[in-house]
mmCIF file as Biopython writes it, N, C-alpha, C and O atoms, coordinates in Angstrom:
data_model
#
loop_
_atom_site.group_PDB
_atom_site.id
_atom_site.type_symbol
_atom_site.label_atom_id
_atom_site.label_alt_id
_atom_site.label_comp_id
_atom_site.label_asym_id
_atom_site.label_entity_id
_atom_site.label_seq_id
_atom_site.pdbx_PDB_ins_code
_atom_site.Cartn_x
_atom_site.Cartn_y
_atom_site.Cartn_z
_atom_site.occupancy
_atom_site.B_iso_or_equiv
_atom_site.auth_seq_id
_atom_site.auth_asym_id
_atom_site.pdbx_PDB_model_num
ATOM 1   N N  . UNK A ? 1  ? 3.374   -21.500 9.555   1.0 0.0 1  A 1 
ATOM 2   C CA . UNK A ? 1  ? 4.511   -20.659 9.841   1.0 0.0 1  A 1 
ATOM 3   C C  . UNK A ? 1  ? 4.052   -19.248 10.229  1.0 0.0 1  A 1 
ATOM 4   O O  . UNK A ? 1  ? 4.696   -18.828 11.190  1.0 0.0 1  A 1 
ATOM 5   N N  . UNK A ? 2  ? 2.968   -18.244 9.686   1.0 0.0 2  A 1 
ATOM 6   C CA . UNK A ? 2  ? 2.724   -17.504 9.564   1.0 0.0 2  A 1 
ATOM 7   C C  . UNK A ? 2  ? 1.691   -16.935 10.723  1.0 0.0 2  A 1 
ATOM 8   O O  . UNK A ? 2  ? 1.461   -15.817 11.182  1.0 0.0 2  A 1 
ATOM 9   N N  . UNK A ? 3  ? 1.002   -18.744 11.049  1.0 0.0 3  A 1 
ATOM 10  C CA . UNK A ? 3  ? -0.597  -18.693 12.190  1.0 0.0 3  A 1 
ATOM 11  C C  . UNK A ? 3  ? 0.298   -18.111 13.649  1.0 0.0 3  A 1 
ATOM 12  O O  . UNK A ? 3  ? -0.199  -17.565 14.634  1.0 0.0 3  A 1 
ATOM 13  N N  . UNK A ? 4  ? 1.514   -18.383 13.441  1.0 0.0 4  A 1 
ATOM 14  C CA . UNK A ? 4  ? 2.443   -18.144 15.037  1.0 0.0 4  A 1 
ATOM 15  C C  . UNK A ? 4  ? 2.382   -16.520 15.226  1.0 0.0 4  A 1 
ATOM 16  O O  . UNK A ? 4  ? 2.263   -16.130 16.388  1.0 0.0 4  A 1 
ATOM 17  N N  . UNK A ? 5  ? 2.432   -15.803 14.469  1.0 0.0 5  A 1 
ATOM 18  C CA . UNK A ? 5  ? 2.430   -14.233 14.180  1.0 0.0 5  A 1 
ATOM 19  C C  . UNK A ? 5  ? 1.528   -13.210 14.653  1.0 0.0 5  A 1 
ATOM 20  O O  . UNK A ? 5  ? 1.292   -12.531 13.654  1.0 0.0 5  A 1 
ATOM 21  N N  . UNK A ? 6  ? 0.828   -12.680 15.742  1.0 0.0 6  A 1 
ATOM 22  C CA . UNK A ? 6  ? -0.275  -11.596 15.852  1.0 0.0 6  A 1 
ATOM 23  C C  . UNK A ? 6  ? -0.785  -11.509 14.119  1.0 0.0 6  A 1 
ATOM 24  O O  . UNK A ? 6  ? -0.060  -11.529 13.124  1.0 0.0 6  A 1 
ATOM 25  N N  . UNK A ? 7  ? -2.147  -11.417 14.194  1.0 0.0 7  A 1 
ATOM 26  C CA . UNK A ? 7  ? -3.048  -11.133 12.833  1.0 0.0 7  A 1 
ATOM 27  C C  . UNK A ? 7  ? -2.437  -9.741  12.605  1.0 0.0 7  A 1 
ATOM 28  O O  . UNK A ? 7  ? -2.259  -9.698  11.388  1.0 0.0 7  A 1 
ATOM 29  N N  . UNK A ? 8  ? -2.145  -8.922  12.984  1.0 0.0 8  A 1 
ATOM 30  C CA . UNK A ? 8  ? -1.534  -7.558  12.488  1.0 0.0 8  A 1 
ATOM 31  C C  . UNK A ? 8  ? 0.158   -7.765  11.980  1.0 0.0 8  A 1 
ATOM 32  O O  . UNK A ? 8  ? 0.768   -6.906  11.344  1.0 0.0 8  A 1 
ATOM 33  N N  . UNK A ? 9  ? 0.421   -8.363  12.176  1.0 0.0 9  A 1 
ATOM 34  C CA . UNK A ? 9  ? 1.872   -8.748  11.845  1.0 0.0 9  A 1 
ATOM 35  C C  . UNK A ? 9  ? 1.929   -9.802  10.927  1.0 0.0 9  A 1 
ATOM 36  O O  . UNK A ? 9  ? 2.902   -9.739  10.176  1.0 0.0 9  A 1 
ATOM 37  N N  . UNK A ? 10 ? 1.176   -10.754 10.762  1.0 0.0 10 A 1 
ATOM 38  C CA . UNK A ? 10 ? 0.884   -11.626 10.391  1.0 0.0 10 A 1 
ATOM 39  C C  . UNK A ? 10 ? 0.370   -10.654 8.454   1.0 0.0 10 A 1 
ATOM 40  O O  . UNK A ? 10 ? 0.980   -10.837 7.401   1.0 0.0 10 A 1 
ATOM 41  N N  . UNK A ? 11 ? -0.485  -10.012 8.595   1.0 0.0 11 A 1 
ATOM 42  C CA . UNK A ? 11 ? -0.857  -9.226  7.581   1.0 0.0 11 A 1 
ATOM 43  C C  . UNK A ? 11 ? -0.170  -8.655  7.040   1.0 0.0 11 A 1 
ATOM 44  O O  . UNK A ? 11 ? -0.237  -8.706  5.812   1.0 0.0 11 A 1 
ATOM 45  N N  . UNK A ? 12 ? 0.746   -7.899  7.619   1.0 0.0 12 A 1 
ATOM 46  C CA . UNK A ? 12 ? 1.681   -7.392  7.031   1.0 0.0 12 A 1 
ATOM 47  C C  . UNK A ? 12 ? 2.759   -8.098  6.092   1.0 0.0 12 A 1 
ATOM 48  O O  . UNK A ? 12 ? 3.407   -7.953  5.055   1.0 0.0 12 A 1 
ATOM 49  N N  . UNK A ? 13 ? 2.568   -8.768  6.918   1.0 0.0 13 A 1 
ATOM 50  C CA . UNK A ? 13 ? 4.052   -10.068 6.393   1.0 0.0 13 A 1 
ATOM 51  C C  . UNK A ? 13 ? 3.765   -10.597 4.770   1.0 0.0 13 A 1 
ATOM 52  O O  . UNK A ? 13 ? 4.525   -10.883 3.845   1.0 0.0 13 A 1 
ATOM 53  N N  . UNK A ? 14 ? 2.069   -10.572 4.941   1.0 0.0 14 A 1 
ATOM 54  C CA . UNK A ? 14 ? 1.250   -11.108 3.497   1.0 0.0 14 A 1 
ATOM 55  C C  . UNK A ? 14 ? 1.635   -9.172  2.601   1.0 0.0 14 A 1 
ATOM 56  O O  . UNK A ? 14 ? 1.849   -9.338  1.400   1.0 0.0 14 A 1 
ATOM 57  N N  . UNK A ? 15 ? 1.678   -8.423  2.807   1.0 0.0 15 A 1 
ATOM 58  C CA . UNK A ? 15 ? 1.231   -7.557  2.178   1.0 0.0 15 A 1 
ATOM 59  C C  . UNK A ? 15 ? 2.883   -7.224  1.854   1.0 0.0 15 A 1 
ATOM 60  O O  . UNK A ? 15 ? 3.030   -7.322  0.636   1.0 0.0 15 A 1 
ATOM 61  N N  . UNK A ? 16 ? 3.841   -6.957  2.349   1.0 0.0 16 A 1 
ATOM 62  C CA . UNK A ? 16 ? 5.247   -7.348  1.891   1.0 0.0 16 A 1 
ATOM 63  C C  . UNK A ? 16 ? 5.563   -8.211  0.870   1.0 0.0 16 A 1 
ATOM 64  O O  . UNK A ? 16 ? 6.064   -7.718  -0.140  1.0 0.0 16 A 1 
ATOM 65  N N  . UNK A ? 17 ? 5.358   -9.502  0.926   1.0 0.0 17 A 1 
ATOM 66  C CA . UNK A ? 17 ? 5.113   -10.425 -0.255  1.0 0.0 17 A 1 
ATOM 67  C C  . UNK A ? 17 ? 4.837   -9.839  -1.090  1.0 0.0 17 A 1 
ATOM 68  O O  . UNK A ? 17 ? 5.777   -9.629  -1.857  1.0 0.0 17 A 1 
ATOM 69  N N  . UNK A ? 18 ? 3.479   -9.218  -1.494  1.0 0.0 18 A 1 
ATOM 70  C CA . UNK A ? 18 ? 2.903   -8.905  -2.488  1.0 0.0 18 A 1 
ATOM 71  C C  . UNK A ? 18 ? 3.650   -7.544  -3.179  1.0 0.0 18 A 1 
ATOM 72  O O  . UNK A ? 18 ? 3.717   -7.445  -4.404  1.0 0.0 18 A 1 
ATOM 73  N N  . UNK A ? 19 ? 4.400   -6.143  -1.959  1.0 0.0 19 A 1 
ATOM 74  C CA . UNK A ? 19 ? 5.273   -5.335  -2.803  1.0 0.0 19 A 1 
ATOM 75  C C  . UNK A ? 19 ? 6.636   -6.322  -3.247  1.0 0.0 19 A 1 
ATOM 76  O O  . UNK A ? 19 ? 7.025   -6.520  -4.398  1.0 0.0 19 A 1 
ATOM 77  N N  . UNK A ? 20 ? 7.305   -6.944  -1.812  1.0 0.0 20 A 1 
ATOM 78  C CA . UNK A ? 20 ? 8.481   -7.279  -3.165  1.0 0.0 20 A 1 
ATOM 79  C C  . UNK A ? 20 ? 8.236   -8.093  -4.338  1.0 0.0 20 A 1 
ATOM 80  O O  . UNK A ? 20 ? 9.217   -8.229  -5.070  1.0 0.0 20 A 1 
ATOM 81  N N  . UNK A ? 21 ? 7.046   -8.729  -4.733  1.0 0.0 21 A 1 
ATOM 82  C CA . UNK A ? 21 ? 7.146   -9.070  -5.720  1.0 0.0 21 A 1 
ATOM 83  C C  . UNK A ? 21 ? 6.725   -8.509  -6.674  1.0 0.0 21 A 1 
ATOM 84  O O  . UNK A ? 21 ? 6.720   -9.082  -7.764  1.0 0.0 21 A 1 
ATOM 85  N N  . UNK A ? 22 ? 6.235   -7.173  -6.516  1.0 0.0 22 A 1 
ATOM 86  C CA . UNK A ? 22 ? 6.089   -6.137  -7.180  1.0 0.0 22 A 1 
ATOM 87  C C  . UNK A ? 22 ? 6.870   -5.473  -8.276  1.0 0.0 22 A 1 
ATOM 88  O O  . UNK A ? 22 ? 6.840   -5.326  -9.498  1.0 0.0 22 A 1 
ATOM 89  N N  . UNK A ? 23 ? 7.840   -5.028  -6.849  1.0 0.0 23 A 1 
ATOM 90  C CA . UNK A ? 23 ? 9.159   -4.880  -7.245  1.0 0.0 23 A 1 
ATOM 91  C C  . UNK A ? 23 ? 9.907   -5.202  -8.076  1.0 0.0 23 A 1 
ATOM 92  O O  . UNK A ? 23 ? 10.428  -4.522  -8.960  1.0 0.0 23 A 1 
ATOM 93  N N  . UNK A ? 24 ? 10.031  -6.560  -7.773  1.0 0.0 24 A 1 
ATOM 94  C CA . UNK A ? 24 ? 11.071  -7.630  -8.403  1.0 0.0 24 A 1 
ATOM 95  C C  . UNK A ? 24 ? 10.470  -7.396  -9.810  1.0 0.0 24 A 1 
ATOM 96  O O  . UNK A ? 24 ? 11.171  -6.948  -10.717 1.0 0.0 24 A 1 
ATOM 97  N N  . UNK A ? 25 ? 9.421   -7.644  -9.948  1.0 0.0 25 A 1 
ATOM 98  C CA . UNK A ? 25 ? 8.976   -7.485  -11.789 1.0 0.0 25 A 1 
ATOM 99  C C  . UNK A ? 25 ? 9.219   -6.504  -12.530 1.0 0.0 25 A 1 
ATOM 100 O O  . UNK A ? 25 ? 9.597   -6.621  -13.696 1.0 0.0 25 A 1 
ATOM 101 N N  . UNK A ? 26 ? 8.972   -5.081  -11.758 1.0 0.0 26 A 1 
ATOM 102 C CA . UNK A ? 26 ? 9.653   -4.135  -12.520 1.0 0.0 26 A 1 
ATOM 103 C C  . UNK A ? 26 ? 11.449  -4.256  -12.413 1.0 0.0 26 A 1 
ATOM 104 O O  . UNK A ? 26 ? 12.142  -3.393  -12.950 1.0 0.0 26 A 1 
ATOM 105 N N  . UNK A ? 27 ? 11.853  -5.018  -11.920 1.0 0.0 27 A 1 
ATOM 106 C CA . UNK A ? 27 ? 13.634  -4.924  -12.030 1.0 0.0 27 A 1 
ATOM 107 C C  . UNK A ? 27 ? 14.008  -5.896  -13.260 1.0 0.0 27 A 1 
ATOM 108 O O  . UNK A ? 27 ? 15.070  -5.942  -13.882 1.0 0.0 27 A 1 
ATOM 109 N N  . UNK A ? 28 ? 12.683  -6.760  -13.459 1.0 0.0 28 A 1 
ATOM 110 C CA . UNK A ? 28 ? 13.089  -7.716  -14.393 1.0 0.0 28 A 1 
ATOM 111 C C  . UNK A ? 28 ? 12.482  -6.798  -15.904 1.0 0.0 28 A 1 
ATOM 112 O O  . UNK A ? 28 ? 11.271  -6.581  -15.946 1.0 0.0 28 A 1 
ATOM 113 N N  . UNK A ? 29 ? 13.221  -6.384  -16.888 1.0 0.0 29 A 1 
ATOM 114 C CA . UNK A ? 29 ? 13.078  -5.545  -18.148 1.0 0.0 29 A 1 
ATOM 115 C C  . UNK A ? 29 ? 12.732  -6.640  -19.090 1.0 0.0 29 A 1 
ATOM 116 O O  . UNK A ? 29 ? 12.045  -6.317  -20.058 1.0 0.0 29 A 1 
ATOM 117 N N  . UNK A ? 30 ? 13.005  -7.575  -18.998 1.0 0.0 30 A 1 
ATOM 118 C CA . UNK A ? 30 ? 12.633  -8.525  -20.166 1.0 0.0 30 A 1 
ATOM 119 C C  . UNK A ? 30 ? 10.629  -8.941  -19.929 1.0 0.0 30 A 1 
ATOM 120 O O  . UNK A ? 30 ? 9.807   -9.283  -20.779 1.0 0.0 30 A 1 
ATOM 121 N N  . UNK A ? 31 ? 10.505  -8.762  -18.788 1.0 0.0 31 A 1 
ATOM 122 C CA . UNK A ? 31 ? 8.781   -8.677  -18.684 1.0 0.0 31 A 1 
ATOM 123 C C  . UNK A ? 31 ? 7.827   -7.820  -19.500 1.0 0.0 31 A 1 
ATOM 124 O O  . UNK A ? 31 ? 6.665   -8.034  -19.847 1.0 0.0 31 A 1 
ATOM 125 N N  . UNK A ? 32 ? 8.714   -6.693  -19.730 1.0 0.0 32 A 1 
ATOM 126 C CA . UNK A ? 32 ? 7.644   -5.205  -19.898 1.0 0.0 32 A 1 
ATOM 127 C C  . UNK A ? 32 ? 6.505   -4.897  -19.305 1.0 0.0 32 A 1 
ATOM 128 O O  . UNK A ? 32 ? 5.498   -4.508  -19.897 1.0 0.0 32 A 1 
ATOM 129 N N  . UNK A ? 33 ? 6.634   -5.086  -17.911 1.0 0.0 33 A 1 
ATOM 130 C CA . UNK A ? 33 ? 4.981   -4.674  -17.104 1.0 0.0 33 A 1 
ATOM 131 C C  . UNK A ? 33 ? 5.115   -3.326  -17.178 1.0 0.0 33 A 1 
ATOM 132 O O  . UNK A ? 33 ? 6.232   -2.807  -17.173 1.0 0.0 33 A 1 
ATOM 133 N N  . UNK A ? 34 ? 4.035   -2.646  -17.250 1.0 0.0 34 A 1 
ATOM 134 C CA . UNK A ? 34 ? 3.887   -1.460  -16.340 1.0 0.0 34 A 1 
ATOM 135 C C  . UNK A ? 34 ? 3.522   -1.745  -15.027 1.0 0.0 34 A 1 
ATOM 136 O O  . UNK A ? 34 ? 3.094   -2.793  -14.544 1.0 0.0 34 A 1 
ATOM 137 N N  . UNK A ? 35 ? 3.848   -0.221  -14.312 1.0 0.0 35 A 1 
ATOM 138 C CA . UNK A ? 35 ? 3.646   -0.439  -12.809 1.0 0.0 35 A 1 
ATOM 139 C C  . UNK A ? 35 ? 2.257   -1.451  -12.285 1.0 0.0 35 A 1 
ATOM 140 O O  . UNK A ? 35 ? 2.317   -2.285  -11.381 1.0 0.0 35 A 1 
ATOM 141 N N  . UNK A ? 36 ? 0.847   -1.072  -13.237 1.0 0.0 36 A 1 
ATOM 142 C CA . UNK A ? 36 ? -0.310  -1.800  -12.756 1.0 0.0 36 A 1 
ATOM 143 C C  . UNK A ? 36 ? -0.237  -3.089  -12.967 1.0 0.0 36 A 1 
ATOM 144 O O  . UNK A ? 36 ? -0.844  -3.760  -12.133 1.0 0.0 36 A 1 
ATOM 145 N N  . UNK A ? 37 ? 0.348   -3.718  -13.872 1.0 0.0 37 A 1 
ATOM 146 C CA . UNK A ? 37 ? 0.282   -5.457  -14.271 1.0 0.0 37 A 1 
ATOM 147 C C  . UNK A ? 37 ? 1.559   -5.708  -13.319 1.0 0.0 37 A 1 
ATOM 148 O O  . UNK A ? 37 ? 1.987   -6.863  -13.320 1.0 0.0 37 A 1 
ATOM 149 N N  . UNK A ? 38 ? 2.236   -4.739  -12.485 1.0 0.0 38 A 1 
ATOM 150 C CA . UNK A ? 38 ? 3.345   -5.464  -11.654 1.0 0.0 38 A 1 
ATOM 151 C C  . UNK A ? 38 ? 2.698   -5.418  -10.919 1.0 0.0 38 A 1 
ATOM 152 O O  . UNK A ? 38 ? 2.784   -6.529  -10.396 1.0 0.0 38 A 1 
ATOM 153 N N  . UNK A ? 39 ? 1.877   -4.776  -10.314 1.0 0.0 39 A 1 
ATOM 154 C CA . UNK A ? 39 ? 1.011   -4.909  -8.817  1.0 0.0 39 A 1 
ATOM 155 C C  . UNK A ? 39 ? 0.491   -5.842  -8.999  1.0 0.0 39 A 1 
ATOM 156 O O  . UNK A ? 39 ? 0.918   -6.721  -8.252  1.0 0.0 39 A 1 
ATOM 157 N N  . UNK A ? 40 ? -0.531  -6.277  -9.864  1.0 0.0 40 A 1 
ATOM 158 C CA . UNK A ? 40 ? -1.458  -7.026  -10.178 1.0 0.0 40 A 1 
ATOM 159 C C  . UNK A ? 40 ? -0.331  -8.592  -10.251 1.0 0.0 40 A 1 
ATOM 160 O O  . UNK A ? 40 ? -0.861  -9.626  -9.844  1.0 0.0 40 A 1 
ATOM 161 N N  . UNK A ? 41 ? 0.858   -8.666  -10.660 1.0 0.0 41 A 1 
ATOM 162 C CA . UNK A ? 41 ? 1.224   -9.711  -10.643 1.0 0.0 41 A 1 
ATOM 163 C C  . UNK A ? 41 ? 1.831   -10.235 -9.434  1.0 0.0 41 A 1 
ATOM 164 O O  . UNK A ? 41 ? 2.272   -11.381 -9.349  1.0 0.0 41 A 1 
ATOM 165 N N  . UNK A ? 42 ? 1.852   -9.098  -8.198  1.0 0.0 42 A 1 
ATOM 166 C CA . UNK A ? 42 ? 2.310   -8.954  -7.208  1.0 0.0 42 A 1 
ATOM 167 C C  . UNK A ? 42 ? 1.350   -9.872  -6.461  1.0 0.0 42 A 1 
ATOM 168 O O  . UNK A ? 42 ? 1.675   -10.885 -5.842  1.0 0.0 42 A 1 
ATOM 169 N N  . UNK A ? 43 ? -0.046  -9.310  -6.625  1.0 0.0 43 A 1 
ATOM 170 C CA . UNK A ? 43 ? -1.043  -9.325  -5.842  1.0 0.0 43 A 1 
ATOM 171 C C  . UNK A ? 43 ? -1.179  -11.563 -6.072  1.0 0.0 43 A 1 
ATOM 172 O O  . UNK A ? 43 ? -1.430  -12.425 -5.230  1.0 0.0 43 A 1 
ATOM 173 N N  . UNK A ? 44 ? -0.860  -11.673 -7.606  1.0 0.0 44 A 1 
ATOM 174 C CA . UNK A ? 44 ? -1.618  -12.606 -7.830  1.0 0.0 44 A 1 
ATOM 175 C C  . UNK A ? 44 ? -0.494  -13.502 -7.383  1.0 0.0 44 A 1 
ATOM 176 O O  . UNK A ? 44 ? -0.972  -14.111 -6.426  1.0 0.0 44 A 1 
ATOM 177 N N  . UNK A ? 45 ? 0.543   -13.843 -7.536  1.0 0.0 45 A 1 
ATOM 178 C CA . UNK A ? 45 ? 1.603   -14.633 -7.371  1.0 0.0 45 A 1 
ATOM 179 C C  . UNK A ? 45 ? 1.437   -14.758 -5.660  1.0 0.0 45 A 1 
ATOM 180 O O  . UNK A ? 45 ? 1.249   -15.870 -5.165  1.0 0.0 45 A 1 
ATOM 181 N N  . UNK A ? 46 ? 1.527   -13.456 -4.749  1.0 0.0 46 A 1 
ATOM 182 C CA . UNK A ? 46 ? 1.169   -14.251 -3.134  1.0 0.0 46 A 1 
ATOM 183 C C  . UNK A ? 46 ? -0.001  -14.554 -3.096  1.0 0.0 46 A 1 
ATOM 184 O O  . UNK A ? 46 ? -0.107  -15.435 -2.242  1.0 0.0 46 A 1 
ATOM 185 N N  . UNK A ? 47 ? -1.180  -14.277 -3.637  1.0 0.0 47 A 1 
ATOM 186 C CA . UNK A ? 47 ? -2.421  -15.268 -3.720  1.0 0.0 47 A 1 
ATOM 187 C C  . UNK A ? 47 ? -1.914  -16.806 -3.869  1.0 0.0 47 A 1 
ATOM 188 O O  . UNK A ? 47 ? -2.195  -17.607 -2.977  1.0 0.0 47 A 1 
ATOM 189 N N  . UNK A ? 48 ? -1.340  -17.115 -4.741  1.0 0.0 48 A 1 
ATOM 190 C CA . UNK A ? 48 ? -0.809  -18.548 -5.076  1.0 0.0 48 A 1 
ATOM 191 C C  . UNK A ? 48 ? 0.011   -19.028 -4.106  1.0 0.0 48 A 1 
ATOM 192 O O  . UNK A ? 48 ? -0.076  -20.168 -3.649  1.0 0.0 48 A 1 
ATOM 193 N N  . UNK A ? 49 ? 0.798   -18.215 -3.773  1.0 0.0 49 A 1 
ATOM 194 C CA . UNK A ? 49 ? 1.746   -18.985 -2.673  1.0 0.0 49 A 1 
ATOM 195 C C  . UNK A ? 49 ? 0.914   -18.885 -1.229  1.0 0.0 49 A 1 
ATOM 196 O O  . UNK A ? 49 ? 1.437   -19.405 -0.244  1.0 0.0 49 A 1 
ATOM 197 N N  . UNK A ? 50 ? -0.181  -18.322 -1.115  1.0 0.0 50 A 1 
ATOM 198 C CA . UNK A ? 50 ? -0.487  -18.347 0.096   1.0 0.0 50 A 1 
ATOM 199 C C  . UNK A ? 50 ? -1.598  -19.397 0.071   1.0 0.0 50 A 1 
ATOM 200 O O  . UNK A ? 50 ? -2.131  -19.461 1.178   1.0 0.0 50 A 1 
ATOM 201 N N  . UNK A ? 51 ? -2.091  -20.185 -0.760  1.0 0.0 51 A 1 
ATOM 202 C CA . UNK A ? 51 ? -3.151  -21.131 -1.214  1.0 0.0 51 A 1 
ATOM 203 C C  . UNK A ? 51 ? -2.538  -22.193 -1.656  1.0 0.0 51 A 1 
ATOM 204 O O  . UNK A ? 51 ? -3.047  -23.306 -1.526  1.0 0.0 51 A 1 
ATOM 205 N N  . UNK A ? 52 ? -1.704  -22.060 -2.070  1.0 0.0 52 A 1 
ATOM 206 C CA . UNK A ? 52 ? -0.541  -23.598 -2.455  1.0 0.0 52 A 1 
ATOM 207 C C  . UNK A ? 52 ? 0.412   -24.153 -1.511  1.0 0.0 52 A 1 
ATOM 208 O O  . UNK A ? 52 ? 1.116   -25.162 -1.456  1.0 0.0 52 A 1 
ATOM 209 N N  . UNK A ? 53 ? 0.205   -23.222 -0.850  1.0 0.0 53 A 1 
ATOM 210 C CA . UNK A ? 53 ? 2.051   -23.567 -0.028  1.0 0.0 53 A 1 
ATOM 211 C C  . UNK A ? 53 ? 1.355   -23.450 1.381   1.0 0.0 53 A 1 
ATOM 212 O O  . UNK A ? 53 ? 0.346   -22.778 1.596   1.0 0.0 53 A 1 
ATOM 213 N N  . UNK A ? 54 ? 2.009   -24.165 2.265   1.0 0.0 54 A 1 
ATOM 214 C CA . UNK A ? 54 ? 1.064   -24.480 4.020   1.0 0.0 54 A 1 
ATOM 215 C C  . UNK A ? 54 ? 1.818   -23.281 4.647   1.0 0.0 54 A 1 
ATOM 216 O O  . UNK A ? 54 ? 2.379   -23.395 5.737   1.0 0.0 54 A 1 
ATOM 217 N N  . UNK A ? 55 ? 1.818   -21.909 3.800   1.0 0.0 55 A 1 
ATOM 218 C CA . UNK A ? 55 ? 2.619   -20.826 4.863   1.0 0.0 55 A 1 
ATOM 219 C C  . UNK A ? 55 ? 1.491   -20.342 5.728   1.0 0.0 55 A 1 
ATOM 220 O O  . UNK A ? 55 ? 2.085   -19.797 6.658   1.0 0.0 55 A 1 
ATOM 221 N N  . UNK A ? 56 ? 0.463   -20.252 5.908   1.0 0.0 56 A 1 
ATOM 222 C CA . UNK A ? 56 ? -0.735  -20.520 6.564   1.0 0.0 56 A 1 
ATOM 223 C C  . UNK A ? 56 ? -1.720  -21.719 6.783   1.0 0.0 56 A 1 
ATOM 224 O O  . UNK A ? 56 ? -1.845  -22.604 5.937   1.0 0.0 56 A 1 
ATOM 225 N N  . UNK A ? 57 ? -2.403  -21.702 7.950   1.0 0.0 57 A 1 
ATOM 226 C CA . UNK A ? 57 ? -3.338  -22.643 8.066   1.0 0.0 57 A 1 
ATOM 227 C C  . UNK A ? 57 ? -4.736  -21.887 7.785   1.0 0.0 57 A 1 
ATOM 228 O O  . UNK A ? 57 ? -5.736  -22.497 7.408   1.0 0.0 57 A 1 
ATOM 229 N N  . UNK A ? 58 ? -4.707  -20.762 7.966   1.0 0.0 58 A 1 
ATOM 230 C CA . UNK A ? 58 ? -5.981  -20.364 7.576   1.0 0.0 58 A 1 
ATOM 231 C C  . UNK A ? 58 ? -6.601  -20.446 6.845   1.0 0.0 58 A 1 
ATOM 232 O O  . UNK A ? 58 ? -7.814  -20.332 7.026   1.0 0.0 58 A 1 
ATOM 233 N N  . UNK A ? 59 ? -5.968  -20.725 5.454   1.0 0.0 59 A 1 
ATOM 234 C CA . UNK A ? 59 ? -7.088  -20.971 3.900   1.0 0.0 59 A 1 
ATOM 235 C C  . UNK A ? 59 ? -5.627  -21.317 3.259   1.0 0.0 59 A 1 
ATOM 236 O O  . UNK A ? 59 ? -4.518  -20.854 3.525   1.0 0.0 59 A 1 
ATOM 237 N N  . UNK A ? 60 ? -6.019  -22.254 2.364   1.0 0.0 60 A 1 
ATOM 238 C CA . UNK A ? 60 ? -5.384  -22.792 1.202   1.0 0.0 60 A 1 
ATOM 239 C C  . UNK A ? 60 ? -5.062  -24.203 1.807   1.0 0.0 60 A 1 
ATOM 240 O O  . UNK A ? 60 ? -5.895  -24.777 2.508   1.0 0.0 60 A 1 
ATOM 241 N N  . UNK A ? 61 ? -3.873  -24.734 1.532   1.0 0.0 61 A 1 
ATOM 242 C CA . UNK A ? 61 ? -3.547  -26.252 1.299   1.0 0.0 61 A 1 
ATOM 243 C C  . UNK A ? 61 ? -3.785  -26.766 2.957   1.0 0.0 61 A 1 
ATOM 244 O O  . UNK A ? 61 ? -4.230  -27.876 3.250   1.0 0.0 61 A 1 
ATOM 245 N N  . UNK A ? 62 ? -3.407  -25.759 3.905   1.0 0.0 62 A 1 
ATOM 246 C CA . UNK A ? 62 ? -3.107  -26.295 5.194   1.0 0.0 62 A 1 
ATOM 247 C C  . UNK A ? 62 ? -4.593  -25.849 5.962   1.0 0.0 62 A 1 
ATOM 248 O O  . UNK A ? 62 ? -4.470  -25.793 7.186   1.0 0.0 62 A 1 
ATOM 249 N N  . UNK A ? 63 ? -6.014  -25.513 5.432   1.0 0.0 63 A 1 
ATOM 250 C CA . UNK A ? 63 ? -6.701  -25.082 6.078   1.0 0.0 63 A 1 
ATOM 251 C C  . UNK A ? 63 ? -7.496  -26.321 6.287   1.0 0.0 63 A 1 
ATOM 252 O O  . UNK A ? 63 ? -7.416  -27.321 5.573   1.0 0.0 63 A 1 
ATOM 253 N N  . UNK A ? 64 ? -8.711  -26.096 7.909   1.0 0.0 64 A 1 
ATOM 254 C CA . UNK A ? 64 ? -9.328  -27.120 7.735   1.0 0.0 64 A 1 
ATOM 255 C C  . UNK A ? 64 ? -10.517 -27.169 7.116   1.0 0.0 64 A 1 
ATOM 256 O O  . UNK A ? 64 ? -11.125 -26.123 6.887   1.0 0.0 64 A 1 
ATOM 257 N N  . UNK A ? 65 ? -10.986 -28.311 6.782   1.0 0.0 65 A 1 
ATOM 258 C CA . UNK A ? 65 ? -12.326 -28.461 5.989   1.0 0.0 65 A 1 
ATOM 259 C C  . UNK A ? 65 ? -13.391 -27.604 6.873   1.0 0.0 65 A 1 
ATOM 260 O O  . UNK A ? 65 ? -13.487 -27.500 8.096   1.0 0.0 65 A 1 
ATOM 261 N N  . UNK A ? 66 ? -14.139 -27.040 5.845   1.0 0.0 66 A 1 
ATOM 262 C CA . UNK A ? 66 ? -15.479 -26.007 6.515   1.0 0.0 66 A 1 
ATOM 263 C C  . UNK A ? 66 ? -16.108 -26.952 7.044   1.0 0.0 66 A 1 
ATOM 264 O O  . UNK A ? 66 ? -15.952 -28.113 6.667   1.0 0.0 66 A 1 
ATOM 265 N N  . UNK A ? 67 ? -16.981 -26.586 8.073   1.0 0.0 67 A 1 
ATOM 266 C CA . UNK A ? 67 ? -18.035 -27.387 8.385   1.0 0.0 67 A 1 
ATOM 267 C C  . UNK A ? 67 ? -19.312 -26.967 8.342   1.0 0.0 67 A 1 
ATOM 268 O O  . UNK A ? 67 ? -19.512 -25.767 8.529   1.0 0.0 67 A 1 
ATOM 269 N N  . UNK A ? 68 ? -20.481 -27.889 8.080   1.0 0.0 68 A 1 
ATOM 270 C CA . UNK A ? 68 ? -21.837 -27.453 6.852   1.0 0.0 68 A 1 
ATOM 271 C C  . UNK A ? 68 ? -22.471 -27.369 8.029   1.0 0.0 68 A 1 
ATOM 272 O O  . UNK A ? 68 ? -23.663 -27.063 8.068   1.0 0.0 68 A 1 
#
């Protein structure tokens, strides 16, 4: 979904992910993050979705096998 995108746009799109879900954690009060464990959970949660989920082909579920 994401490989269709210019790599500069394409990046961005990854780096959005990672603030709103930033975000979203500090709106949720029952978490108690501070701002750094919301980044950090920001950071780590689109790590996962970008390695689990075929929103790219470049690396994770939809990438192709390296070759040796």
């Amino acid at each position: 979904m994401l490989d269709k995108l210019p790599a500069s746009v394409r990046h961005f799109v990854i780096l959005g992910m990672g603030w709103v879900v930033s975000n979203g954690t500090n709106w949720v009060t029952g978490l108690h993050l501070d701002p750094a464990q919301a980044s950090a959970a920001g950071v780590g949660v689109s790590a996962l979705v970008l390695i689990f989920t075929p929103l790219t082909k470049q690396y994770g579920v939809g990438a192709p096998k390296p070759t040796v």
